[in-house]
C-alpha positions in Angstrom: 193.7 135.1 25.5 193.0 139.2 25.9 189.8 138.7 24.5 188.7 136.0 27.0 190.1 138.0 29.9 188.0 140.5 28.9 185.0 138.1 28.4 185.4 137.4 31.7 185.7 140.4 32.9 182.4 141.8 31.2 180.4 138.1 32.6 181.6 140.0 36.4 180.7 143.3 35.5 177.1 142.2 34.9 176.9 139.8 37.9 178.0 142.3 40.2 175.0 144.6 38.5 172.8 142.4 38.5 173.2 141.6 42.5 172.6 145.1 43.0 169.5 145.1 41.0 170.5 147.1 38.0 169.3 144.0 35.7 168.0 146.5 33.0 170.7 149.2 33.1 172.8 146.3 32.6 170.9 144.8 29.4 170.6 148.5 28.1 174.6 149.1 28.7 174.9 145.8 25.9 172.3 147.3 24.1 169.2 145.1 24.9 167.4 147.4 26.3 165.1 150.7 24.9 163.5 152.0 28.3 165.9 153.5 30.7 166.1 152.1 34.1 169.2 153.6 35.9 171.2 152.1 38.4 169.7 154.1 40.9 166.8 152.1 40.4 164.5 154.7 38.9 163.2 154.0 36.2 163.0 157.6 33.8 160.8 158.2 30.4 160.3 161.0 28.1 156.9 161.7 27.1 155.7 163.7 24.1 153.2 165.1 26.5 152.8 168.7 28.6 154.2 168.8 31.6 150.9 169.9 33.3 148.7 167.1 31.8 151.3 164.8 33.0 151.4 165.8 36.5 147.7 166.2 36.5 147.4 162.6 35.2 149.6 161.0 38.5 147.1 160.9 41.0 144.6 159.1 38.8 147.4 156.7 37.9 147.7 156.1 42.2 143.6 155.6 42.4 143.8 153.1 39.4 146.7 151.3 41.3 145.3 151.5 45.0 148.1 153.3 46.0 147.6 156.2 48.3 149.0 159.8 47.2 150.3 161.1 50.5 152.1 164.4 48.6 152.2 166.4 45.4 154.1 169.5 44.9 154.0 171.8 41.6 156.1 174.6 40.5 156.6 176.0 36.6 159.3 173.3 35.8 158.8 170.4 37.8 156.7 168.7 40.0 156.3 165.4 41.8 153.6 162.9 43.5 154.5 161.0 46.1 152.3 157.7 47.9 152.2 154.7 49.8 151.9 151.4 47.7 149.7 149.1 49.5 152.6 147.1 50.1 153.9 149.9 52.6 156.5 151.0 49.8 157.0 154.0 48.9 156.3 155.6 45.3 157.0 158.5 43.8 156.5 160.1 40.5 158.5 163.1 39.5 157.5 164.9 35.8 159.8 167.5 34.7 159.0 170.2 31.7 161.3 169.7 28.6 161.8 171.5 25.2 158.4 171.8 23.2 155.9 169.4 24.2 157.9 166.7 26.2 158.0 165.7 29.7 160.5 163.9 31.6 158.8 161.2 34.4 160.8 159.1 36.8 159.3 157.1 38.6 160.9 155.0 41.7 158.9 152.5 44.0 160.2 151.7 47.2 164.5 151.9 48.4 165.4 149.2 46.6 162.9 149.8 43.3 160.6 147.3 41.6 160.8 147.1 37.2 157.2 145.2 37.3 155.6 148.0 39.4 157.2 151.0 37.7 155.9 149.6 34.1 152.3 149.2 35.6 152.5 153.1 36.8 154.1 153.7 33.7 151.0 152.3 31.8 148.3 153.5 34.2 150.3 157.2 33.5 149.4 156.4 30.3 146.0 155.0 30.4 145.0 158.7 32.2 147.2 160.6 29.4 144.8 159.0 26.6 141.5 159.5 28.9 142.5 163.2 29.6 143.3 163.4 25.5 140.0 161.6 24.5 137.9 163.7 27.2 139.7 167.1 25.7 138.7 165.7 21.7 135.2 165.1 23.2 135.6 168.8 24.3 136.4 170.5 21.6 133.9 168.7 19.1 131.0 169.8 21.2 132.7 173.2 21.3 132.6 173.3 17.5 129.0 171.8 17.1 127.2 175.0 19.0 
């Protein structure tokens, strides 16, 4: 009987998250999940990348997706990119300077937040990261050719 009370109880825990759009905080909280997506609907990633070619990277990540960079504000730790999704939403992305080579980027789209529009910022962040790292290899071998 205690163990079905607490059934229950879990089955209304995730219906009450789930109406207030935490869907993948909730499957992450059961363990079903790897990426985080907080509750606050931002949806948060650690990169083994530097902080400045992460931040560099944003804006071509808002030209690939049509969105329109309205802001973008850097300081030594932190900095943060901020546009108008054609949609009239708002996005931002924030990248944040961690221990070695790592870089913390939120990203959040709109009051609310959209999952299916943070992954495709997420992986146009990461289409410019490999173009900036393939431009840089291209670099250096020409460097070392002369």
């Amino acid at each position: 009987m205690r163990q079905k009370a607490l059934t229950t109880t879990g089955l209304c825990l995730v219906l009450v998250l789930l109406a207030n759009g935490c869907s993948t905080a909730t499957m992450a909280a059961f363990g079903l999940s790897a990426h985080l997506y907080r509750t606050n609907t931002t949806f948060e990633v650690v990169l083994d990348s530097n902080y400045r070619e992460v931040i560099s990277a944003a804006p071509g990540a808002f030209d690939e997706l049509s969105i329109d960079m309205q802001s973008r504000t850097i300081d030594l730790l932190e900095g943060e990119v901020a546009g108008l999704a054609a949609t009239g939403e708002s996005v931002s992305v924030r990248v944040v300077r961690e221990a070695g080579n790592n870089s913390t980027v939120s990203i959040r789209v709109g009051v609310l937040g959209d999952e299916a529009f943070n992954w495709a910022i997420y992986r146009a962040l990461k289409r410019q990261l490999a173009d900036t790292g393939r431009k840089r290899l291209e670099q250096h071998k020409v460097a070392a050719a002369q």
